[in-house]
Structure formats: structure tokens, C-alpha cells
Residue frames relative to the residue before (quaternion, step in Angstrom):
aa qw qx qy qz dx dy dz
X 1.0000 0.0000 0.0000 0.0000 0.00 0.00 0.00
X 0.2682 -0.7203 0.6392 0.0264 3.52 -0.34 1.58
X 0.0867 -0.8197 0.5557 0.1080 3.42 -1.27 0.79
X 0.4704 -0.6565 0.4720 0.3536 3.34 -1.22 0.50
X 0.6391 0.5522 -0.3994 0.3566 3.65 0.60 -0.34
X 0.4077 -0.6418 0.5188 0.3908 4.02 -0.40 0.52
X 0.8222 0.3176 -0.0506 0.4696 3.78 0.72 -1.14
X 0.0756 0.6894 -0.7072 -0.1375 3.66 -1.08 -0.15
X 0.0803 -0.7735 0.6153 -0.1291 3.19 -1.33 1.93
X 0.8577 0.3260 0.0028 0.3975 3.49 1.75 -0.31
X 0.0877 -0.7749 0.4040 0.4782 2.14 1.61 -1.52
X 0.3934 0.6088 -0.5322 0.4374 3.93 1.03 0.15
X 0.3830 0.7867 -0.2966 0.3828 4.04 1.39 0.03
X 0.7286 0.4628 0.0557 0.5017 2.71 1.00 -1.80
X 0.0816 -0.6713 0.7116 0.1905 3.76 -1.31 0.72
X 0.8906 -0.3507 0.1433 0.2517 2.78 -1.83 0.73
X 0.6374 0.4358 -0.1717 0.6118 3.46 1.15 -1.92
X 0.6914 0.2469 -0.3300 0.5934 4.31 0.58 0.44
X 0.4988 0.5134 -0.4314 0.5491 3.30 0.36 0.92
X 0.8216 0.3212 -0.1299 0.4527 3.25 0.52 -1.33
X 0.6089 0.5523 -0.2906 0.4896 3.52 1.70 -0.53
X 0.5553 0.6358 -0.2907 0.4505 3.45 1.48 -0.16
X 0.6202 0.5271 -0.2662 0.5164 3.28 1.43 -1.43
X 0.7276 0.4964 -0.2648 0.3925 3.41 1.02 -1.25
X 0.6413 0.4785 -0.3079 0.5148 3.77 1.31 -0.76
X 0.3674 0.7504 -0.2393 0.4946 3.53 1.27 0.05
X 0.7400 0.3940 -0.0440 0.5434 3.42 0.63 -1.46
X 0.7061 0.4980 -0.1707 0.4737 2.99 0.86 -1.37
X 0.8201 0.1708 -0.3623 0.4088 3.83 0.73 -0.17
X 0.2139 0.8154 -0.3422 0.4151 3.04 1.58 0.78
X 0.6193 0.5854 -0.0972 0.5141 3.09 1.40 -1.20
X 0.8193 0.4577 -0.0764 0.3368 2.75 0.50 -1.80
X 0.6274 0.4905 -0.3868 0.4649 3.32 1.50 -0.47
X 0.6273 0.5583 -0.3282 0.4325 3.50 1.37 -0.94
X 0.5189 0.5829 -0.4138 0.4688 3.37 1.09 0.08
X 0.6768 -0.3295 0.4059 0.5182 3.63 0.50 -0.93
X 0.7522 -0.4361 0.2574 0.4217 4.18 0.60 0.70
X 0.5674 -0.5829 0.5142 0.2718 3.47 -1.44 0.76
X 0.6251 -0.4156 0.5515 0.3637 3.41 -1.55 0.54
X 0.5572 -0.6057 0.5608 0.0903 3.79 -1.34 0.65
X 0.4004 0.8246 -0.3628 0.1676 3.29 1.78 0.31
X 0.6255 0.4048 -0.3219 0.5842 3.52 1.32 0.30
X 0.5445 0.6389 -0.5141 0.1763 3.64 0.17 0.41
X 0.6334 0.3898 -0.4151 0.5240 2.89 -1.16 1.08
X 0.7009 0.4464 -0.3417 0.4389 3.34 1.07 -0.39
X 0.1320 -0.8452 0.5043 0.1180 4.07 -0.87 0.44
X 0.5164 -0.6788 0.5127 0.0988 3.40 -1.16 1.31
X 0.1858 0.7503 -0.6311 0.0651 3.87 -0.07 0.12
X 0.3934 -0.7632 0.4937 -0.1377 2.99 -1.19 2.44
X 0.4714 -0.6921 0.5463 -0.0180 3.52 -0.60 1.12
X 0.5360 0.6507 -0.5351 0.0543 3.85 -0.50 0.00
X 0.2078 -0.6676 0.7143 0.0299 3.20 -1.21 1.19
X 0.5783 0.3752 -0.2418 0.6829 3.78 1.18 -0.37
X 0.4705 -0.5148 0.6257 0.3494 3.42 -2.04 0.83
X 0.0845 -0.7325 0.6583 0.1513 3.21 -1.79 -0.20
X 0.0704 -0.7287 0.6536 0.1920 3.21 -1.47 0.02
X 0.7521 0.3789 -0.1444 0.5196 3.71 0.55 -0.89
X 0.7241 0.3499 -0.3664 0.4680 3.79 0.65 -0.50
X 0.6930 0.5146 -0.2776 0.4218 3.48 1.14 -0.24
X 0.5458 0.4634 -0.3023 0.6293 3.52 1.26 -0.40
X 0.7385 0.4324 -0.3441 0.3862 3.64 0.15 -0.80
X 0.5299 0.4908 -0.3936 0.5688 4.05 1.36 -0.95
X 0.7531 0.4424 -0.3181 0.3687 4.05 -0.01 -1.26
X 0.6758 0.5040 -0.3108 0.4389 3.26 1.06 -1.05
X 0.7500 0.4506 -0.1853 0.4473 3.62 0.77 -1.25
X 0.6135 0.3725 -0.4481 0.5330 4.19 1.41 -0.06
X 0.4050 0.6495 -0.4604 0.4497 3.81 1.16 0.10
X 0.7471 0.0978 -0.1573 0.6384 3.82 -0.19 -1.48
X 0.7434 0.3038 -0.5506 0.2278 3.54 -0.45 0.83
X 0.6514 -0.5076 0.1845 0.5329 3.43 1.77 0.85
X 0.4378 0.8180 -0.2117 0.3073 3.35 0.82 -0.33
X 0.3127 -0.7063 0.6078 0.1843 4.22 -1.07 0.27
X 0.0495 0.7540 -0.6460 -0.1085 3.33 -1.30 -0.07
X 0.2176 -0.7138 0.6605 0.0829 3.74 -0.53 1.03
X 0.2196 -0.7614 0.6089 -0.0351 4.07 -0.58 1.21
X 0.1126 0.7642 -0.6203 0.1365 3.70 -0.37 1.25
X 0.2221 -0.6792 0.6909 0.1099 3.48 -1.40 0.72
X 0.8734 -0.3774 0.1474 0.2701 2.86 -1.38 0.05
X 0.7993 0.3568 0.0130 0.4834 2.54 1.33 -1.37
X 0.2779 0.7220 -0.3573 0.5232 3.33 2.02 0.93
X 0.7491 0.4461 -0.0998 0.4794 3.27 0.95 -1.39
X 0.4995 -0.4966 0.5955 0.3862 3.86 -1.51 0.71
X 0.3920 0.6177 -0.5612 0.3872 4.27 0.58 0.22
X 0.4749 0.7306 -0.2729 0.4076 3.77 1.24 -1.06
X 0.8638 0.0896 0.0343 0.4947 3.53 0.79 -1.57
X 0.8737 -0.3212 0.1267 0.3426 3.04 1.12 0.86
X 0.3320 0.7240 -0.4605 0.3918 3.47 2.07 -0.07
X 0.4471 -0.5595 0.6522 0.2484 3.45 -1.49 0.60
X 0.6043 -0.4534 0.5875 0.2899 3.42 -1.70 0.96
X 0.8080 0.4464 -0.2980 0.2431 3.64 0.49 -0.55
X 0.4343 0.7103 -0.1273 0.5391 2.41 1.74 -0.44
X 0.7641 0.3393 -0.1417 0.5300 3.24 0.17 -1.52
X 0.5776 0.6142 -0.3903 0.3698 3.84 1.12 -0.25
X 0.7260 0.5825 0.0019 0.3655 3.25 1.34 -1.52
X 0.5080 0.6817 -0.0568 0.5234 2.50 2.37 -0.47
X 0.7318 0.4646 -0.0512 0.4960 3.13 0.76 -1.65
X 0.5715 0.7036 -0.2227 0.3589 3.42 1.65 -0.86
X 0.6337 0.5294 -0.2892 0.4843 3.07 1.45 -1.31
X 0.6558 0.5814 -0.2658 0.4016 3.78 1.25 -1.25
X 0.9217 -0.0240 0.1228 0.3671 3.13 0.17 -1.25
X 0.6424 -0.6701 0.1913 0.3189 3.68 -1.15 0.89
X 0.7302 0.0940 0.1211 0.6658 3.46 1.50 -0.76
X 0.2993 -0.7650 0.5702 0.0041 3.41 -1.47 1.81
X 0.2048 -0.7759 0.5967 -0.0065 3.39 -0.72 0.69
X 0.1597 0.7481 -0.6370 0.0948 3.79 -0.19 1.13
X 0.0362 0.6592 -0.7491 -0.0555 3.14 -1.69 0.68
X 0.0188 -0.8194 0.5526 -0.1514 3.00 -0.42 1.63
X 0.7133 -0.3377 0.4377 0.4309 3.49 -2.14 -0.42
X 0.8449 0.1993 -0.0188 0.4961 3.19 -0.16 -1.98
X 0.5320 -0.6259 0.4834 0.3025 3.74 -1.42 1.03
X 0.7435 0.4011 -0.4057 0.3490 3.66 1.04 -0.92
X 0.3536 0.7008 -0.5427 0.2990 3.69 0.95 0.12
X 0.6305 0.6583 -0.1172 0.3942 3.15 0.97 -1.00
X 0.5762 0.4184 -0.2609 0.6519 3.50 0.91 -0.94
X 0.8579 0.2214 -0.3269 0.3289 3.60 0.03 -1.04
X 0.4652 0.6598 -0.3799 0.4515 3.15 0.99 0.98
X 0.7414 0.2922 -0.1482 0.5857 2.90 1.19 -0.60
X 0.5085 0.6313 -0.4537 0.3703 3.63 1.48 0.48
X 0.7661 0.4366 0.0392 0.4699 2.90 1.78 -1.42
X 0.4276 0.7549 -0.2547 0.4272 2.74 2.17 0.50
X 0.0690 -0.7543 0.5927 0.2738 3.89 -0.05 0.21
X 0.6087 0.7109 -0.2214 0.2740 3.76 1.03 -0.33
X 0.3397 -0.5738 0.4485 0.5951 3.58 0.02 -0.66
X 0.0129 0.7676 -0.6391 -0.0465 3.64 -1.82 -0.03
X 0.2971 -0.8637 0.4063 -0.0273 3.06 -1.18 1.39
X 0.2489 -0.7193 0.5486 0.3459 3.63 -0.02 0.44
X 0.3423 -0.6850 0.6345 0.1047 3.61 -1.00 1.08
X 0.6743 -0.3216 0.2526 0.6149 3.25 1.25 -1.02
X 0.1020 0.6668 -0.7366 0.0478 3.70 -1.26 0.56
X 0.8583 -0.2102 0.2593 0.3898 3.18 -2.26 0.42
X 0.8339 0.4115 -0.1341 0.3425 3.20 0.37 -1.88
X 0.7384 -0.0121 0.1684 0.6529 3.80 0.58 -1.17
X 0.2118 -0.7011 0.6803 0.0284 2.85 -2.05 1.25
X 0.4323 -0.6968 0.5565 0.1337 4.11 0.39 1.69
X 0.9004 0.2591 -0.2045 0.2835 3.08 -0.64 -1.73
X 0.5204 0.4736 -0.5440 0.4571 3.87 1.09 -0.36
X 0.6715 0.6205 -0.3360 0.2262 3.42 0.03 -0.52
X 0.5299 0.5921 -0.2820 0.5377 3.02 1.22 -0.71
X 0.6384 0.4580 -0.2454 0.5679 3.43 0.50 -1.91
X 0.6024 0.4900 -0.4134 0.4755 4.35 0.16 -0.92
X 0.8031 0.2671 -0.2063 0.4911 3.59 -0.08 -0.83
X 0.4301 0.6279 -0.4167 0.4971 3.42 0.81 0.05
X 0.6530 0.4936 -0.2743 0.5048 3.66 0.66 -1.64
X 0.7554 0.5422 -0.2257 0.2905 3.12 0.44 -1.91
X 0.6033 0.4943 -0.2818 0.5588 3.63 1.27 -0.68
X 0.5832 0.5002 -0.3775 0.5169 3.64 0.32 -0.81
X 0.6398 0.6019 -0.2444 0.4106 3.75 0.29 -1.56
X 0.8690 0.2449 0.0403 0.4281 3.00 -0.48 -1.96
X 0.7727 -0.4399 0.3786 0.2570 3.74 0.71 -0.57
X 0.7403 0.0273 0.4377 0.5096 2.61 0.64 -2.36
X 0.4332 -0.6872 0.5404 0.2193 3.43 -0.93 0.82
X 0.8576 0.3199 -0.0842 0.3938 3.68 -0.19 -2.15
X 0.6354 0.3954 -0.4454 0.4915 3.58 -0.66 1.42
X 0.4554 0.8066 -0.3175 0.2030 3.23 1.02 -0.88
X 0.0358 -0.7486 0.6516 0.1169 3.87 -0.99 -0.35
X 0.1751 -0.7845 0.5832 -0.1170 2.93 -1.06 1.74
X 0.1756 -0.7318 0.6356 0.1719 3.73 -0.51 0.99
X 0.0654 -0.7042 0.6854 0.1734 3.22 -1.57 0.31
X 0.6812 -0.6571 0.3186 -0.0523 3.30 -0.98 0.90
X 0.7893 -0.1450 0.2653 0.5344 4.04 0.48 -0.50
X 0.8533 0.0235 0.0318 0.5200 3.36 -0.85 -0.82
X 0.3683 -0.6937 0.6061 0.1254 3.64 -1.39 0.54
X 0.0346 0.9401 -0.3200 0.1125 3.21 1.18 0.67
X 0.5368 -0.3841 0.4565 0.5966 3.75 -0.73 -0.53
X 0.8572 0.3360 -0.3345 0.2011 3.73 -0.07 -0.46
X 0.3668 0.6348 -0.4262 0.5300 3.25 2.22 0.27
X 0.6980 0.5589 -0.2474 0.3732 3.45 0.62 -1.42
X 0.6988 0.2552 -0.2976 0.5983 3.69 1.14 -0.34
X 0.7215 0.1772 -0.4931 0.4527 3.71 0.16 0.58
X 0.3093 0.5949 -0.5354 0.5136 3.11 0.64 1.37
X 0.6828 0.2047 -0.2830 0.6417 3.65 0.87 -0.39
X 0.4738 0.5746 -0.5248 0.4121 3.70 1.03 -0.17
X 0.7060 0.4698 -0.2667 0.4580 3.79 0.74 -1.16
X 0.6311 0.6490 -0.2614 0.3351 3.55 0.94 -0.26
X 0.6687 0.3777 -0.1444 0.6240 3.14 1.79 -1.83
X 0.7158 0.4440 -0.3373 0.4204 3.75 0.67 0.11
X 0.5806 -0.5733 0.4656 0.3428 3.69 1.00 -0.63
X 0.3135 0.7689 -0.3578 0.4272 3.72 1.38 -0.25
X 0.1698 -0.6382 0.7463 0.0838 3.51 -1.01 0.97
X 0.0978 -0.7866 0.6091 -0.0257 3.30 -1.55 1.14
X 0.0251 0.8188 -0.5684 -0.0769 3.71 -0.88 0.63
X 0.4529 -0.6982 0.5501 -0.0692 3.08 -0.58 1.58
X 0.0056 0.8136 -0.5777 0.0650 3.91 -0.65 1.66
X 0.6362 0.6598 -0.3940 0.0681 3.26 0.06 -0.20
X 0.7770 -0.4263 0.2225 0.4062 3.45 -1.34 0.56
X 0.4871 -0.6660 0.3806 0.4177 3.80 -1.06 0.75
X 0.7253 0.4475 -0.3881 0.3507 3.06 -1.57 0.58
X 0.8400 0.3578 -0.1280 0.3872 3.28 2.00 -0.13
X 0.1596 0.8848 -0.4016 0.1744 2.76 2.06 1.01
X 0.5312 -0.6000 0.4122 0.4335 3.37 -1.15 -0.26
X 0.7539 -0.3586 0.1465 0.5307 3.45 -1.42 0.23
X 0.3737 -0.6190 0.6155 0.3137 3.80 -0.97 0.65
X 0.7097 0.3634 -0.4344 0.4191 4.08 -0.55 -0.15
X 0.6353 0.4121 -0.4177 0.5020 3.89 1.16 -0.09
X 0.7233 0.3981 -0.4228 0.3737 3.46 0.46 -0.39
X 0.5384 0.6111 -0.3813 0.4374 3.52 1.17 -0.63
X 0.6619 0.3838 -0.2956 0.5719 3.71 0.75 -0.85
X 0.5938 0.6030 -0.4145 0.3346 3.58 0.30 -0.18
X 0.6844 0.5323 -0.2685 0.4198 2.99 1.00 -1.67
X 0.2969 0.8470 -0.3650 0.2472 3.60 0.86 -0.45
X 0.7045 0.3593 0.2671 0.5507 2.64 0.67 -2.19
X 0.8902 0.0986 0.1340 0.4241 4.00 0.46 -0.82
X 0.3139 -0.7517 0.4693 0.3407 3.83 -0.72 0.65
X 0.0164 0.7632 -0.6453 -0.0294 3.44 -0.93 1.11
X 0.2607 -0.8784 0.4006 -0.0049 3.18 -0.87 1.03
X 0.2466 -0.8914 0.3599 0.1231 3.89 0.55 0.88
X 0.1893 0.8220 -0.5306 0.0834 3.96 0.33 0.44
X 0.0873 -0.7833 0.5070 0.3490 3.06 -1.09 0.01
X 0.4272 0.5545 -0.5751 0.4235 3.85 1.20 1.36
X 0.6856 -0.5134 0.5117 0.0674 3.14 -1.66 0.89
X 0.7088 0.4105 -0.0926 0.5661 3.04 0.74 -1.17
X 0.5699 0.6107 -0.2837 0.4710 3.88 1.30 -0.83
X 0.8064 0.4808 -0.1721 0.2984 3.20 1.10 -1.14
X 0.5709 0.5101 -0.1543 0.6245 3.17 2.01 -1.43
X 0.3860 0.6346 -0.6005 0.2961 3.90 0.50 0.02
X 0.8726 -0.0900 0.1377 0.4599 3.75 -0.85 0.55
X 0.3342 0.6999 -0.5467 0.3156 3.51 1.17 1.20
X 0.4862 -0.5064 0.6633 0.2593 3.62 -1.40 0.63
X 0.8767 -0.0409 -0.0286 0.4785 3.62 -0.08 -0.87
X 0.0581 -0.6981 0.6839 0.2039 3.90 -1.15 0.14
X 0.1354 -0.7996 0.5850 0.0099 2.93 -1.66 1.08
X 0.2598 0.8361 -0.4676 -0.1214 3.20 -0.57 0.49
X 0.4210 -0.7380 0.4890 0.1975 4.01 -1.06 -0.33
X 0.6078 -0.6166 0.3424 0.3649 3.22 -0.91 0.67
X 0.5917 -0.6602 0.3661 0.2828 3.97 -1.08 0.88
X 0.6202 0.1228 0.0477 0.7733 3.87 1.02 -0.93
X 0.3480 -0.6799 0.5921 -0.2570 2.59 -1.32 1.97
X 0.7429 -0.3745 0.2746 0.4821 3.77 -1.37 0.26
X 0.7731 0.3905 -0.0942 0.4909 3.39 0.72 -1.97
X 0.8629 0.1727 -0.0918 0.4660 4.04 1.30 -0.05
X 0.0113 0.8868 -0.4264 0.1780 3.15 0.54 1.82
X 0.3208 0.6569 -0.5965 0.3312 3.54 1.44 0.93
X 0.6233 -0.5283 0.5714 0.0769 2.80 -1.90 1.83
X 0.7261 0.4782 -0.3132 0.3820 3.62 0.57 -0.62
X 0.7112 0.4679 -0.4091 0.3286 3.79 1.02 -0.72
X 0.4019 0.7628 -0.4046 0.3048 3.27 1.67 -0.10
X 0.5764 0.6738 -0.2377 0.3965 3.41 1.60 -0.92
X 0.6440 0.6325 -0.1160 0.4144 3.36 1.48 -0.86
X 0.8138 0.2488 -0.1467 0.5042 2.74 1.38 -0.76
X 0.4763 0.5853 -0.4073 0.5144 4.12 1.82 -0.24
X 0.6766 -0.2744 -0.6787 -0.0797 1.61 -1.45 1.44
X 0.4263 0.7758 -0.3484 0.3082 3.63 1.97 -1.09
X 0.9170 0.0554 -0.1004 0.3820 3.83 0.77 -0.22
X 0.3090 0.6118 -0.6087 0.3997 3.11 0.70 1.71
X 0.4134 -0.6623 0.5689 0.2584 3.58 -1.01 0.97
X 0.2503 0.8159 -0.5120 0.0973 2.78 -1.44 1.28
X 0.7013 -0.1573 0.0275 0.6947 3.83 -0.27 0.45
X 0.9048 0.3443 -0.1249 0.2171 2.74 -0.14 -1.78
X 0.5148 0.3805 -0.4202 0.6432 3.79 1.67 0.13
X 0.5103 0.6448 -0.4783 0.3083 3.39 0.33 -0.12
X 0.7953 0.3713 -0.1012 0.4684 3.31 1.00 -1.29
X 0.3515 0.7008 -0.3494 0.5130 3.07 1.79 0.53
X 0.7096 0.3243 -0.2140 0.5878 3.49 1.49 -0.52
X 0.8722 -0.1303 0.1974 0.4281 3.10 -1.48 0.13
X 0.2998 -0.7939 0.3546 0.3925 3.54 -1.13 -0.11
X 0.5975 0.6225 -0.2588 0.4343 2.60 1.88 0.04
X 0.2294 0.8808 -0.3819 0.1603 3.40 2.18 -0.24
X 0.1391 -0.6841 0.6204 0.3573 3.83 -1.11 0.31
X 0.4057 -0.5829 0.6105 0.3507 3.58 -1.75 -0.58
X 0.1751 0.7796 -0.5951 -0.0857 3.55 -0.88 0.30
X 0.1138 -0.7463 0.6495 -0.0910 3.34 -1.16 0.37
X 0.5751 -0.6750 0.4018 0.2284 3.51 -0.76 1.61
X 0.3899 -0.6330 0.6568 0.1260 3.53 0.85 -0.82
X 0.4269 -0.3795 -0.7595 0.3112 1.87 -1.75 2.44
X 0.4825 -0.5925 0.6210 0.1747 3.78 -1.92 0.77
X 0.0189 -0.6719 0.6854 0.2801 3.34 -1.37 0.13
X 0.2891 -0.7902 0.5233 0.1346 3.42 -0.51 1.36
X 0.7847 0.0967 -0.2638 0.5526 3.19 -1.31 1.42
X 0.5752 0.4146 -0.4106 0.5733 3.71 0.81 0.60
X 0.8403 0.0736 -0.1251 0.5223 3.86 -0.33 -0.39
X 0.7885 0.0867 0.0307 0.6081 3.24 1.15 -0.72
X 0.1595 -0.7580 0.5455 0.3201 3.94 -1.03 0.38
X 0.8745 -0.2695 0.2288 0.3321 3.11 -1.68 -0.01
X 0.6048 0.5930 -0.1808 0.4998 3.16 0.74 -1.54
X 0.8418 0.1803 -0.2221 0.4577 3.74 0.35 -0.62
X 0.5421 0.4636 -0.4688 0.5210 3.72 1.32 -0.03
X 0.7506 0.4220 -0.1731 0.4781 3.73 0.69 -0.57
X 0.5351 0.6938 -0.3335 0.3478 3.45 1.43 0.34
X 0.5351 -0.7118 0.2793 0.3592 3.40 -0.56 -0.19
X 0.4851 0.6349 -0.2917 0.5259 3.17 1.74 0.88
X 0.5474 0.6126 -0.2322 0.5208 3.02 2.12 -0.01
X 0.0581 0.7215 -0.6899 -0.0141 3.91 -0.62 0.72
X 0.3337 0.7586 -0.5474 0.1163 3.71 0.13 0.85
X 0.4897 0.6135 -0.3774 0.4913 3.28 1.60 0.47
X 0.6974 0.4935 -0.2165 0.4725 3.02 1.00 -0.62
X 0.4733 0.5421 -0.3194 0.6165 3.40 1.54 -0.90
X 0.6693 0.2994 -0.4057 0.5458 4.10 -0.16 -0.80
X 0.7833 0.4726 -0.3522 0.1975 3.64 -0.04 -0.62
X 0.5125 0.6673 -0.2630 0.4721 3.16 2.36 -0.61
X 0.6046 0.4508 -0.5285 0.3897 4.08 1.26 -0.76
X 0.5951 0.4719 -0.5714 0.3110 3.96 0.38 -0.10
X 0.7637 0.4456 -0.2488 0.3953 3.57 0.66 -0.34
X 0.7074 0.4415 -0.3184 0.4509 3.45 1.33 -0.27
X 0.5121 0.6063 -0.3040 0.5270 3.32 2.20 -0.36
X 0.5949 0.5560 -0.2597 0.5192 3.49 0.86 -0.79
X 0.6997 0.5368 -0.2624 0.3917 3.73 1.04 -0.65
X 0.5121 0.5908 -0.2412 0.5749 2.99 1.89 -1.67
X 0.5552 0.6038 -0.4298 0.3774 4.15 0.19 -1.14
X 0.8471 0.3451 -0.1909 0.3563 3.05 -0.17 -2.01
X 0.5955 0.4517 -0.4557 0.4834 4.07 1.12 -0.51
X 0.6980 0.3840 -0.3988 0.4542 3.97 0.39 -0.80
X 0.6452 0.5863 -0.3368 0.3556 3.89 0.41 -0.74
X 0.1186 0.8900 -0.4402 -0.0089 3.35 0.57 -0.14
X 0.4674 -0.8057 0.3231 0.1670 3.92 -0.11 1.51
């Protein structure tokens, strides 16, 4: 699946029939590695990684996934880069262009990003920012297909915080057909100008019961309350106990409902044990899906 966009920062990039051809090219080298390895269709070609944010999964899955598709990956922090003393993003964009085929950033601020990719001649990916988290999505709806079957009808809870990674499977629920209900405490909805454009296209629902949201859901999701870039102890207060997932909301959905969750967990904080470690849970599989939905995202932006 060749895309028309040079970049993917949102997925608001992306139309519906590329979305879904991702989820499906996804699967498909999924297979193919369990078969005996991917096709070498990126070699020669090199990935050069960005982090202003730790990682554990978005980095392993990019290094791991330009490897078996033949590929390099060149891994810079912050403090690798002339960004340290004061280089302009534009600069450092125009730069990197000349080197290599495709930028990976997982940063703080979302507009870093854009002006990266303004001043980019390359592709560029949002590993992650403040605002939106692309690549889980992919790997989410990935799961959710594998799982469930099927994508359009569905019902998706969301969980707590409105975060960057609600706010992109919000357009995830849009480009696929996916009903979504959305719980979390006031003052912590997600971005208003994504859900408005969503709705467009998809039923999103805003509540602020728990129990409103998980009513006849296919999948709950939720995410962790204080985050890299927001590690007040107090917002934690906002959200214990009325909107951690547990047994009992669990069974509030479907019985056949899964759990996901982006991952790293605070157990017995947004979620307990018992239901991350339950058998309604596919969040192994979900971490194991960004190496295959990242690997999918490469081969459409790389282009030979």
C-alpha cells in the first residue's frame, strides 16, 4: 500500500481505503515472517530515529522491523544531535534529508514535528508526541482485526485520560467505521477539533461514566493517567477509583470483549492485574503487532 501522503503525523493523513490497506499489509507480513522472513524490500534504505522521549517498544519495533526488511537504522537522542546547542529543527531537517530515507521522532511538542516535516524532503513519522500516537494505532487495529474478525460495526471503549493516544484512535475509529465511547473525568476530554472532525465520518461518544462507555463494547481501552511529559501525583486523584478497568467494568462489556492498553501499565492504577493478565487481555499481542504494523508503515512511505 503506496501512499499519497509524504508523512504520517496523525493519521488524519490517511483515507480510509489506506488505513485499512495498512491493517491488511500488516497481517500479511506477519505471516510472512512466520513463514520463514520478509522480502529485503528496504535494503539499502536507512531509518534515522529521533528521541526526545524514552522508549522501549517504538524503538525496538522501528530497529527490529528496518533489519528483517533489509534495511539500517541510525538511533539519536537528544543529546546526539547539534539540536543540543541550539541547531534549528530546520535545519537539522534539511540535513538529515541529504543522509537518510526516512525520520522517526518521538518527541514532547507536536509542532516540532510539523516543522520537521515542512523542512523535510524525506518522509517522517511521529513515534509519539503530546498530541497523537499514529503508530499504536495501526498496531491497535491491527489486534482488533486479527481478534474480532472485522473492523466496521465494532464498539470501542476508551478509558481515562484523553490523551495523545485516545486522540489518534479517534481518527483510527473514524478511518475504519468503529463506534467509540470515550469516559473520562471532566476537564480531560480529548482534543475537541479531532473529535468534531471525526464525528463526520463516525459515532463518537463523550461521557464521563465508565460503565456508559463499556456497555456492549467489543474492545476496552485504556492508558496510563501521568505520562512522560505529566507526572503530577495529584491528577491521579481524578481519576481513582471511578476509572480504572477492572473485573467488574469489564463484564460490563461484551463477553467476548478484548482489553488493550498501549503499554508500559501501571498495575492496580488504571487497570489491575487480574484484568491486564486475564484472558480478555491481548496486550501481548498488541506490543508484538507495532513490529509488524511499523514495518508496513516503512515500506508505504519508503518508496524504492
Amino acid at each position: 500500500m503506496k501512499l499519497k501522503t509524504k508523512d504520517l503525523l496523525t493519521l488524519a493523513e490517511l483515507t480510509p481505503k489506506e488505513f485499512l490497506g495498512l491493517i491488511d499489509d500488516s497481517i500479511k507480513l506477519k505471516k510472512e515472517l512466520k513463514k520463514g522472513g520478509n522480502k529485503p524490500v528496504l535494503k539499502n534504505k536507512t531509518l534515522t530515529m529521533i528521541f526526545q522521549k524514552p522508549s522501549t517498544r517504538t524503538r525496538v519495533s522501528f530497529e527490529i522491523g528496518m533489519f528483517q526488511l533489509g534495511g539500517h537504522t541510525i538511533n539519536l537522542s537528544s543529546n546526539d544531535t547539534q539540536l543540543s546547542r541550539g541547531e534549528s529543527i530546520e535545519d537539522t531537517a534539511k540535513t538529515l534529508s541529504r543522509y537518510t530515507d526516512c525520520i522517526m521522532a518521538r518527541v514532547y511538542d507536536h509542532e516540532l514535528l510539523q516543522k520537521l516535516s515542512a523542512h523535510s524532503s524525506v518522509p517522517v513519522i511521529n513515534g509519539l508526541s503530546d498530541s497523537f500516537h499514529p503508530c499504536q494505532i495501526l498496531a491497535d487495529f491491527m489486534t482488533i482485526q486479527e481478534k474480532k474478525k472485522k473492523l466496521k460495526g465494532l464498539k470501542i471503549a476508551w478509558i481515562g485520560d484523553g490523551n495523545n493516544v485516545c486522540n489518534s484512535m479517534i481518527y483510527g475509529a473514524a478511518l475504519s467505521g468503529i463506534d467509540m465511547s470515550i469516559a473520562t473525568p471532566k476537564g480531560y476530554e480529548p482534543d475537541k477539533s479531532v473529535v468534531k472532525e471525526a464525528k463526520k465520518s463516525a459515532n463518537i461518544e463523550l461521557t464521563v461514566d465508565p460503565f456508559t462507555a463499556t456497555k456492549n463494547a467489543d474492545v476496552v481501552v485504556t492508558d496510563t493517567y501521568s505520562s512522560i511529559h505529566n507526572k503530577d501525583p495529584k491528577r491521579i486523584k481524578k481519576f481513582l477509583p471511578k476509572y480504572q478497568v477492572n473485573p467488574k467494568l469489564m463484564k460490563s462489556a461484551k463477553k467476548d470483549a478484548i482489553f488493550l492498553h498501549c503499554l508500559p501499565a501501571k498495575r492496580e492504577q488504571e487497570v489491575t492485574s487480574s484484568v491486564l493478565d486475564g484472558n480478555q487481555s491481548v496486550i501481548w499481542d498488541e506490543a508484538e503487532n507495532r513490529l509488524h504494523s511499523q514495518k508496513a508503515l516503512l515500506i508505504s512511505l519508503i518508496h524504492a
